[in-house]
C-alpha positions as CSV (number, residue, x, y, z in Angstrom):
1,X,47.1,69.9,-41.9
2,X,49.8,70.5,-44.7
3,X,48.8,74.2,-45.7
4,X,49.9,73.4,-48.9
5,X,48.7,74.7,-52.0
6,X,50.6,73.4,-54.7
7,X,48.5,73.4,-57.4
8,X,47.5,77.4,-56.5
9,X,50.8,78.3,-57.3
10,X,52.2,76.9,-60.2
11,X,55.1,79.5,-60.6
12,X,56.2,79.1,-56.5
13,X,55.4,82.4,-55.6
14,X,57.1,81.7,-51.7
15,X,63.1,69.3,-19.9
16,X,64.8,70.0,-17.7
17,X,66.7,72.8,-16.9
18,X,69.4,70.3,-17.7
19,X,70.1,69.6,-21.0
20,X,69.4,66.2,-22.3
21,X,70.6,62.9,-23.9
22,X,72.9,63.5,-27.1
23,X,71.4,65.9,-29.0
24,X,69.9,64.5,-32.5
25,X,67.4,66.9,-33.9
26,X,68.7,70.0,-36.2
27,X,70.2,72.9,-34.3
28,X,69.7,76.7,-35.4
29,X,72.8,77.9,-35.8
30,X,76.1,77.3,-37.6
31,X,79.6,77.6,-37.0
32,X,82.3,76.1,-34.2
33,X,80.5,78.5,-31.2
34,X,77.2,76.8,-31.9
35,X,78.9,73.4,-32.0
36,X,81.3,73.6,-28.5
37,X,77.6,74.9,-26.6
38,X,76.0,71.8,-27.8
39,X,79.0,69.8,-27.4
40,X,78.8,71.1,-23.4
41,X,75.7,70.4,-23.2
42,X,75.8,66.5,-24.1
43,X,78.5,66.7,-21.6
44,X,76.2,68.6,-19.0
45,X,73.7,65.5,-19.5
46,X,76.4,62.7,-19.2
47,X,77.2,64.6,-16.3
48,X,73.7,64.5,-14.9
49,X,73.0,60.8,-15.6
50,X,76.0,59.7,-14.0
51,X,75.9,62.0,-10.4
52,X,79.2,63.5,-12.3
53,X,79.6,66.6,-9.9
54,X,83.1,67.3,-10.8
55,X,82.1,67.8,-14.4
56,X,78.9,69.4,-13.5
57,X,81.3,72.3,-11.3
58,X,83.5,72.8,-14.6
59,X,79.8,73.6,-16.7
60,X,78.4,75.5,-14.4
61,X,79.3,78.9,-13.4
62,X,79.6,80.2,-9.8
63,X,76.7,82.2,-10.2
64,X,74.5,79.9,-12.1
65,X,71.0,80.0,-10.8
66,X,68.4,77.1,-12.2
67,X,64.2,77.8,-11.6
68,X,62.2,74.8,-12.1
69,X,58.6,74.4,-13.1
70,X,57.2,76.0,-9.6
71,X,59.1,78.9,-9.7
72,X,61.4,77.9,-7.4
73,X,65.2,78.3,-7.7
74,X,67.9,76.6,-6.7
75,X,72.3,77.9,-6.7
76,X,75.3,75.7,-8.0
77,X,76.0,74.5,-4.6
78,X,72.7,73.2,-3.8
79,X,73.0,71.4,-7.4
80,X,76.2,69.7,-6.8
81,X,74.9,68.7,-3.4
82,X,71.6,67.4,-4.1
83,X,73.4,65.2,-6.6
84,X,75.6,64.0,-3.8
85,X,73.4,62.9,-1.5
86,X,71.0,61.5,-4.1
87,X,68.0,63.5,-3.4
88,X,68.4,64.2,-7.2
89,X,68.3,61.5,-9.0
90,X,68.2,61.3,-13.2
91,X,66.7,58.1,-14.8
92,X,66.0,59.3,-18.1
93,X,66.5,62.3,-20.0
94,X,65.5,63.3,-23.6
95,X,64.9,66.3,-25.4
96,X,63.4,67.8,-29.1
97,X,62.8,70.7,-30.9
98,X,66.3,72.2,-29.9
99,X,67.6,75.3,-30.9
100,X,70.9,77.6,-30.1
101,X,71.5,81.0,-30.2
102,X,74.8,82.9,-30.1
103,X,75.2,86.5,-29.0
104,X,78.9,87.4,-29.1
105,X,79.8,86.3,-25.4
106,X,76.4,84.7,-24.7
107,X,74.5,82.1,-25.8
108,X,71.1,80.4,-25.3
109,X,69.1,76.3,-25.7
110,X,65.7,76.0,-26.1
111,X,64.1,72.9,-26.4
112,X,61.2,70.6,-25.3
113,X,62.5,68.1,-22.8
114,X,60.8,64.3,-21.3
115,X,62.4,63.4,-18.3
116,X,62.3,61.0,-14.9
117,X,63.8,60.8,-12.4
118,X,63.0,62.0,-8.6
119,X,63.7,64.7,-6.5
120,X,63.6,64.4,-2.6
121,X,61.1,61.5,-3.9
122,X,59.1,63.3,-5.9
123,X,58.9,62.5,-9.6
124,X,59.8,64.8,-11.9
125,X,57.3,66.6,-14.2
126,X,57.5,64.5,-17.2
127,X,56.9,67.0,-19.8
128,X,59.2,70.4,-19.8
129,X,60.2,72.9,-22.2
130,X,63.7,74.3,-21.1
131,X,65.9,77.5,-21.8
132,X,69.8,76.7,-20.4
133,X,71.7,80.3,-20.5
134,X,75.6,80.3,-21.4
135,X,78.6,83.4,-21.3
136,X,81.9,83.1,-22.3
137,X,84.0,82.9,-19.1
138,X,88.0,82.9,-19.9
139,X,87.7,81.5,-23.7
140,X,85.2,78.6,-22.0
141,X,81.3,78.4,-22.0
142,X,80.0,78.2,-18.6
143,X,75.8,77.9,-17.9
144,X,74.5,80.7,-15.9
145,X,71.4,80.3,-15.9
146,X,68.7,77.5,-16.4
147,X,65.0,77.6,-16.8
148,X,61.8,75.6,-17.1
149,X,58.2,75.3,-17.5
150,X,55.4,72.6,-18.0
151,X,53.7,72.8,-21.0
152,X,49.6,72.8,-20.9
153,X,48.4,69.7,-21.9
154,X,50.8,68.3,-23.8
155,X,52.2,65.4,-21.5
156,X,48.1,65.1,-20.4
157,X,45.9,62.7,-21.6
158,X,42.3,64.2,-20.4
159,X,40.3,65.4,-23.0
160,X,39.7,68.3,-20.6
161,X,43.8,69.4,-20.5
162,X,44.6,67.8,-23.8
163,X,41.4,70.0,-26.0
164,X,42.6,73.9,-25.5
165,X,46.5,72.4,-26.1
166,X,45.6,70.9,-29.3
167,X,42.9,73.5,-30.3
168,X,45.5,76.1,-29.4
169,X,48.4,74.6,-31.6
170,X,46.2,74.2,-34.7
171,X,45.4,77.7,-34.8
172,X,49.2,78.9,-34.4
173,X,49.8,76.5,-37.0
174,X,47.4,77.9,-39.5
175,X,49.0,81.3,-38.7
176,X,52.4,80.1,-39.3
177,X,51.7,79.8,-42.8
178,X,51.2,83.4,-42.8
179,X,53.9,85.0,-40.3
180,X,56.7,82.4,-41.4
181,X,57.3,81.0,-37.7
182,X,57.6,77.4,-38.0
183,X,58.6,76.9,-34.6
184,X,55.2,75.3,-33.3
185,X,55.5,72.8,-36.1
186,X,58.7,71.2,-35.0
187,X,57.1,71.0,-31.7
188,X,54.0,69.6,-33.1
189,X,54.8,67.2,-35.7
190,X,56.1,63.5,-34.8
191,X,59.7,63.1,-36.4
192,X,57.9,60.4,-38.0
193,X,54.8,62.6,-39.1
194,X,53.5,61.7,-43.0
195,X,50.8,64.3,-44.8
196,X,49.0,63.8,-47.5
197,X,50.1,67.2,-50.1
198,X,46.6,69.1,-50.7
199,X,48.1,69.9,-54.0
200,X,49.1,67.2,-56.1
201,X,48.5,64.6,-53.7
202,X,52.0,63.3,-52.8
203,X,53.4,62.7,-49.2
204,X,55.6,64.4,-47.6
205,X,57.4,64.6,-44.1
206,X,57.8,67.0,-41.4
207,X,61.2,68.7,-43.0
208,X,59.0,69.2,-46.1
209,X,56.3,70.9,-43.8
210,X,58.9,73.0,-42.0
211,X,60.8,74.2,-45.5
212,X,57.5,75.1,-46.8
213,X,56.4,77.6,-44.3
214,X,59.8,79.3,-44.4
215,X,60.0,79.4,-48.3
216,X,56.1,80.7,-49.2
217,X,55.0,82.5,-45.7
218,X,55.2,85.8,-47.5
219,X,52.7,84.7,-50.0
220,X,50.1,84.9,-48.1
221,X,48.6,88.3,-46.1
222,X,46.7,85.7,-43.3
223,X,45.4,82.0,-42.8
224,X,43.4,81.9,-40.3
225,X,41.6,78.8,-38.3
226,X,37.9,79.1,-38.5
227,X,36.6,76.0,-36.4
228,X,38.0,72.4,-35.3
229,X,36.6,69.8,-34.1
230,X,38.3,67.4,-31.4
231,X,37.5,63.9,-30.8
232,X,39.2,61.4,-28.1
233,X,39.8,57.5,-28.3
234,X,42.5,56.8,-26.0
235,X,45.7,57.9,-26.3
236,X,44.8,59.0,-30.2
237,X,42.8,62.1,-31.4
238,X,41.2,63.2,-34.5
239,X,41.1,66.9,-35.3
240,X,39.2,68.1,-38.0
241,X,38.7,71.6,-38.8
242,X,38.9,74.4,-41.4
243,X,41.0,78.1,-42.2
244,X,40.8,80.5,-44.4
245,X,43.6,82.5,-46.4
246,X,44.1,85.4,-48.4
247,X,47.2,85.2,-50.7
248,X,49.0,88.5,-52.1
249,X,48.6,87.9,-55.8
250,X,47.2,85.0,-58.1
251,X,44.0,83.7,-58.4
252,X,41.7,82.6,-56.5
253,X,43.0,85.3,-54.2
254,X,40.5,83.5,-51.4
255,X,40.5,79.6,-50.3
256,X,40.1,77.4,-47.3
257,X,41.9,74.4,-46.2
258,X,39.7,71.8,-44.9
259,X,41.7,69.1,-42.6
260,X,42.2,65.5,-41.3
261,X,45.0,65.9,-38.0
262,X,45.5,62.5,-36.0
263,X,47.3,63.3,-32.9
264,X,48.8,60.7,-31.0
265,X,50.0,60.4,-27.5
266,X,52.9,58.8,-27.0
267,X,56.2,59.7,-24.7
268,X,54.8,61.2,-22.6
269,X,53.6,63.9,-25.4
270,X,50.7,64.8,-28.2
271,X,52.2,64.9,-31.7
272,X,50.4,65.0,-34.9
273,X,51.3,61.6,-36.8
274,X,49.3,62.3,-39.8
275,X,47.6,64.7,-41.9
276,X,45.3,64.8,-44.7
277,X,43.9,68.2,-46.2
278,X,42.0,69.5,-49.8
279,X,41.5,72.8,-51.0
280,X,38.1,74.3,-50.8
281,X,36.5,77.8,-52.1
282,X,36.3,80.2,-49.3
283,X,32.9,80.2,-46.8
284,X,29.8,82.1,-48.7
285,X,29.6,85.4,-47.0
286,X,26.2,84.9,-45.3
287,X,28.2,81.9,-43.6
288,X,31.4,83.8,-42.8
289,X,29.4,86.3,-41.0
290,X,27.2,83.9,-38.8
291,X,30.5,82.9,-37.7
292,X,31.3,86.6,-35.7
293,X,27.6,86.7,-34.4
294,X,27.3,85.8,-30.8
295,X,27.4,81.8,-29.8
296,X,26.7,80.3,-26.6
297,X,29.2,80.3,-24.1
298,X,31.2,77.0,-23.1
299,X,33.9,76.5,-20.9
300,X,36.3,75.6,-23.9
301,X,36.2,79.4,-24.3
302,X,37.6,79.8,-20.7
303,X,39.8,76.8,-20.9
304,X,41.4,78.7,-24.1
305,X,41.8,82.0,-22.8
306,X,43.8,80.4,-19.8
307,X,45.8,78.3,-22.1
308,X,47.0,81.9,-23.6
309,X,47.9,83.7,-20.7
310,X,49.6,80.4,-20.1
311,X,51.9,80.5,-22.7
312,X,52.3,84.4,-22.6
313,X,53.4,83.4,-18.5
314,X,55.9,80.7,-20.1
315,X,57.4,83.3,-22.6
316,X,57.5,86.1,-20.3
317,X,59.7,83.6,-18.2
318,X,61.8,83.0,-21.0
319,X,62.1,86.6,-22.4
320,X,60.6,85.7,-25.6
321,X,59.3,88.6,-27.0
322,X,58.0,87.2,-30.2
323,X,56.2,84.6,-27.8
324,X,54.6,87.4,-25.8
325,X,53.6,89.2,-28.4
326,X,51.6,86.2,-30.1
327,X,48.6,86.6,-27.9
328,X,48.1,90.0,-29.0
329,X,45.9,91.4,-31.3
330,X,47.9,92.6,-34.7
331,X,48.0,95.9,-35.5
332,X,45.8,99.0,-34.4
333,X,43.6,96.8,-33.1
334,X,45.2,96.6,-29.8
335,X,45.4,99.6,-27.1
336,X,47.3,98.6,-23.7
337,X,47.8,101.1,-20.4
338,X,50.4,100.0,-18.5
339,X,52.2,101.3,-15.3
340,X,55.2,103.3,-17.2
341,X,54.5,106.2,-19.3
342,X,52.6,107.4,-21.7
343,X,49.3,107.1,-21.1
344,X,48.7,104.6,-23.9
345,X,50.3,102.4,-26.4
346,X,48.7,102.3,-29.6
347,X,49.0,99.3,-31.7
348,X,51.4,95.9,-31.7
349,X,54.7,97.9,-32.3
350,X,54.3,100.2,-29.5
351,X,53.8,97.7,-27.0
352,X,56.6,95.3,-28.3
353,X,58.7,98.5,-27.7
354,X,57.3,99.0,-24.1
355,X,58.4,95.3,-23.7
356,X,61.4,94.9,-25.1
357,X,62.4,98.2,-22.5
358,X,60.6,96.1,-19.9
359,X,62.7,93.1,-20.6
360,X,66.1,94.6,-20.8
361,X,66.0,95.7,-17.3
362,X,65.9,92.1,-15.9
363,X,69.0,89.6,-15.8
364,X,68.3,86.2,-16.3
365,X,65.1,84.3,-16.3
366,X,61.9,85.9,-14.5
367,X,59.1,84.2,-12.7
368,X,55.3,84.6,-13.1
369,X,52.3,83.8,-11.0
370,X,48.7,84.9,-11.0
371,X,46.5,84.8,-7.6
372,X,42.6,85.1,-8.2
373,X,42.2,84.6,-11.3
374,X,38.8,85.0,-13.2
375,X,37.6,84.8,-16.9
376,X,34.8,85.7,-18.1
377,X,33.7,85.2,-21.6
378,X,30.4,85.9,-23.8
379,X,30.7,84.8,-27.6
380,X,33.4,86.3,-29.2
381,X,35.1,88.5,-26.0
382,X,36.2,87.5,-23.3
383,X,38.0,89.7,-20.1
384,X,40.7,88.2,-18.0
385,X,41.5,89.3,-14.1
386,X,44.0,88.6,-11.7
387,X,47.1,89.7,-9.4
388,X,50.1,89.1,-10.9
389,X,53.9,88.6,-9.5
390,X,56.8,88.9,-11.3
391,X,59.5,88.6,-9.8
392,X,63.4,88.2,-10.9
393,X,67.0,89.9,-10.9
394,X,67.4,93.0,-12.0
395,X,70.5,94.3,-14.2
396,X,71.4,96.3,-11.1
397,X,72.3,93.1,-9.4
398,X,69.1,94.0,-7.1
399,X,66.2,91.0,-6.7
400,X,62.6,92.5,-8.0
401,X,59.6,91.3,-6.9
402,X,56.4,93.2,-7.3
403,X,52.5,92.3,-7.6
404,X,50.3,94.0,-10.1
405,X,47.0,94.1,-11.2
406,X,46.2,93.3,-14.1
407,X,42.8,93.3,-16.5
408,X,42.9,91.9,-20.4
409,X,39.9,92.4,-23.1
410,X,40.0,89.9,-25.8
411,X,38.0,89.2,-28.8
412,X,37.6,86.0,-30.6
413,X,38.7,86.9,-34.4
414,X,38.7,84.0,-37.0
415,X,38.5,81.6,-34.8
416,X,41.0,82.3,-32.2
417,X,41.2,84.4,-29.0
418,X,43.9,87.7,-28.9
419,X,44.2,90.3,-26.1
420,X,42.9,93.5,-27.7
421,X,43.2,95.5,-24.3
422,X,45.9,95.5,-21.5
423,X,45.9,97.5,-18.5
424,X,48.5,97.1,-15.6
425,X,48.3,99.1,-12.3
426,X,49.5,99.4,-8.8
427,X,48.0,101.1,-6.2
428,X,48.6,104.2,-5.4
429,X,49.2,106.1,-1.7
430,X,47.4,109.7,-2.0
431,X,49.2,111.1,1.0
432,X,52.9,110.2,-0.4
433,X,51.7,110.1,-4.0
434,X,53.9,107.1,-4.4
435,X,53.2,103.3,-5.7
436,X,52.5,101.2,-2.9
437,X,54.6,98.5,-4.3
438,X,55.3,96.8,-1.4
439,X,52.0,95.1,-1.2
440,X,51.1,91.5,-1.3
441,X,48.1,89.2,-1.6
C-alpha cells in the first residue's frame, strides 16, 4: 500500500546480538562517531565468522553482558570461550534495517538480523531483531551490552503465525502516514519492493515510500486501517484491505485507500514485494458505524492482542519508549494504575512520563516474561491477564527481579486493537504493610 495521494495535493502540503555481515543498508546518523561504531561492528562480525577471540576481547568490554532470545544471558568470558571450544559456531550472518545512535559517550545498533549457525547443537533462531550497546572506554568504543529477540511471525510460514504479523504491520503502516515513523516500513518493504503511485500512477521504490512518510506525515491528523484481508499460497500472500484518513486542510478533507499488498517469504523473512493502491471516497456513514457494532468473536482477535503485548515485551527489552507506547490508546482515552504513585495516570503523556522514570532506573537491557496468560475478547474489547517478570540491572549496580500482576482493557478502534486500561499490582502483607515482592509463581 503506497499511502500516496498525489493528485490530493497538488501544492505538496507535507540477529544476533552480534552484529552482522558488512553493513549495506543506510545508517541513521552522520558524522566520524557514527562511522568508527559501524566500522567496529563489521569488525565484531569478521570476528565472529572467523572464531576471532582475540579481536572479539579488544570489542567487547569486561563487563559486557549479551541476552539472547530466551532471556538468558551470557558474560565476555563465556563468549570468548564458547567460541573456543566450538560450541558456538557462526555459518552465516546478515542483517537489515540498521540504525545507530550516538549519545555523547554512548552509543546504540538496532537492526533486524538472519542468522545460522549452532550453539551447543542447537540451531540458532533464524530470524532476530538485535540492539548491540557501545561506551566510549579510553578514546575507543567498547560493546557493553547486547540484546535480542524473535520477531512474531515474521521468519514463520503458518498462516496461523504469519496472519496477526502481517495484519499487525499493515495497520502500523497506515498509521505511519499519520505519526511520521517510517521505521516499520524499512522493515517491511523488500529492498527490491515496487508500488504502483495511487496518484498519478507512476512506480516507485521503497526510498520513495520511506521519503514520503517523513516529508507529508504532518498533513494528515490520522489514517487509520479499517479491514484486511489475508490470503496464503505458499510462501506468497495477498493482502488486501482498506484505511481511512483525515487530512488538516484541502479538499476532500476525507478519503480511503483501498490496497493490493503481495507479501513474499523469502530469507527466512515476510516482505511486501509489491503494492498497488487507488483512492476512494470515505465509507457512507451507516457503513462506518456497522463497523464499531459488535462482531463475532475469532481467534484472530486473540492471536492479535498477543502479537501486541508481544511487541510491547520486545520494546520494553530494548528500552524503546516510543515502541511501548504504540500499543496505547492516544490521548485521554487511556487511564493506567500502576504500582508507583499517584493513584492514576491520565492520558498518553502521563504514562510515557511514568515510563520514561521507570526506564531510567535500569542499566542495560531488561528481560520480560508472562506466566498464565489469558485473553479474552468480545467484538471490539478485549482484556489481557497474566504474571509478569521483569527482571534486569539496576543503575545501583543491584540485579532486579520482581513479578507483577498485571490486567490490560483494550478496545478495537478503526480497525486495530490499543490498551485503553493498565493496572499493575503486587501483593500486599497487611501485618507489615509492605509489598510482598519477593514472591514467585
Amino acid at each position: 500500500m503506497t499511502r500516496k495521494i498525489t493528485l490530493l495535493l497538488p501544492l505538496a502540503l507535507a540477529v544476533s546480538a552480534s552484529p552482522q555481515t558488512p553493513k549495506k543498508t543506510p545508517v541513521a546518523g552522520t558524522g566520524a562517531t557514527v562511522q568508527a561504531v559501524i566500522a567496529l561492528e563489521d569488525k565484531w562480525v569478521d570476528a565472529l565468522q572467523k572464531a576471532d577471540t582475540e579481536t572479539l576481547n579488544s570489542i567487547l568490554a569486561d563487563t559486557y553482558v549479551d541476552t539472547d532470545e530466551q532471556g538468558q544471558q551470557s558474560d565476555k568470558q563465556g563468549i570468548l570461550s564458547a567460541l573456543k571450544s566450538a560450541d558456538l559456531k557462526f555459518e552465516s550472518l546478515k542483517v537489515s534495517d540498521m540504525q545507530a545512535r550516538t549519545y555523547d559517550a554512548a552509543a546504540v545498533v538496532t537492526g533486524t538480523g538472519v542468522q545460522r549457525g549452532t550453539f551447543k547443537g542447537q540451531p540458532f533462531t533464524p530470524q532476530v531483531v538485535f540492539t548491540d550497546t557501545f561506551i566510549r572506554q579510553n578514546g575507543n568504543w567498547r560493546a557493553v551490552a547486547s540484546h535480542r529477540a524473535t520477531v512474531p511471525g515474521e521468519g514463520d510460514p503458518s498462516p496461523v503465525s504469519a496472519e496477526p504479523y502481517i495484519r499487525d504491520r499493515e495497520a502500523q503502516w497506515a498509521e505511519a502516514v499519520a505519526n511520521g515513523d517510517p521505521s516499520v516500513v524499512q522493515r517491511i518493504l523488500a529492498d527490491d519492493y515496487i508500488g504502483v503511485d495511487a496518484g498519478d500512477g507512476h512506480l516507485y521504490d521503497k526510498a520513495e515510500a520511506i521519503s514520503f512518510i517523513r516529508e507529508h506525515h504532518s498533513e494528515f491528523v490520522s489514517n487509520r486501517l479499517n479491514e484486511v484481508k489475508i490470503r496464503f499460497f505458499g510462501n506468497t500472500a495477498v493482502a488486501q484491505g482498506s484505511e481511512s484518513w483525515e487530512r488538516r486542510m484541502g479538499d476532500p478533507r476525507l478519503g480511503r485507500f483501498v490496497w493490493t499488498d503481495t507479501w513474499l517469504l523469502r530469507n527466512g523473512r515476510w516482505q511486501i514485494v509489491a503494492a498497488e493502491d487507488m483512492i476512494a471516497p470515505p465509507l457512507p456513514a451507516n457503513k462506518a458505524s456497522a463497523s464499531n457494532e459488535p462482531h463475532t468473536v475469532t481467534a484472530s482477535n486473540e492471536a492479535e492482542i498477543k502479537a501486541l503485548y508481544d511487541r510491547w515485551a520486545q520494546a520494553l527489552q530494548a528500552r524503546d519508549i516510543d515502541g511501548i507506547m504504540s500499543v496505547y490508546a492516544p490521548g485521554d482515552a487511556l487511564v493506567a494504575y500502576d504500582i508507583v504513585p499517584p493513584l492514576q495516570y491520565k492520558g498518553k503523556d502521563a504514562y510515557r512520563k511514568d515510563y520514561l522514570d521507570f526506564l531510567a532506573h535500569y542499566d542495560g537491557p531488561m528481560h520480560v516474561e508472562y506466566r498464565d496468560m489469558g485473553i479474552l475478547s468480545s467484538g471490539d474489547v478485549g482484556v489481557i491477564h497474566a504474571l509478569e517478570r521483569l527482571s534486569g540491572k539496576l543503575t545501583n549496580g543491584q540485579q532486579s527481579d520482581l513479578w507483577l500482576r498485571v490486567t490490560s482493557a483494550l478496545r478495537k478502534i478503526d480497525g486495530k486493537w490499543f490498551i485503553v486500561h493498565d493496572h499493575v499490582s503486587v501483593p500486599v502483607d497487611f501485618e507489615t504493610g509492605k509489598a510482598a515482592l519477593q514472591l514467585k509463581p
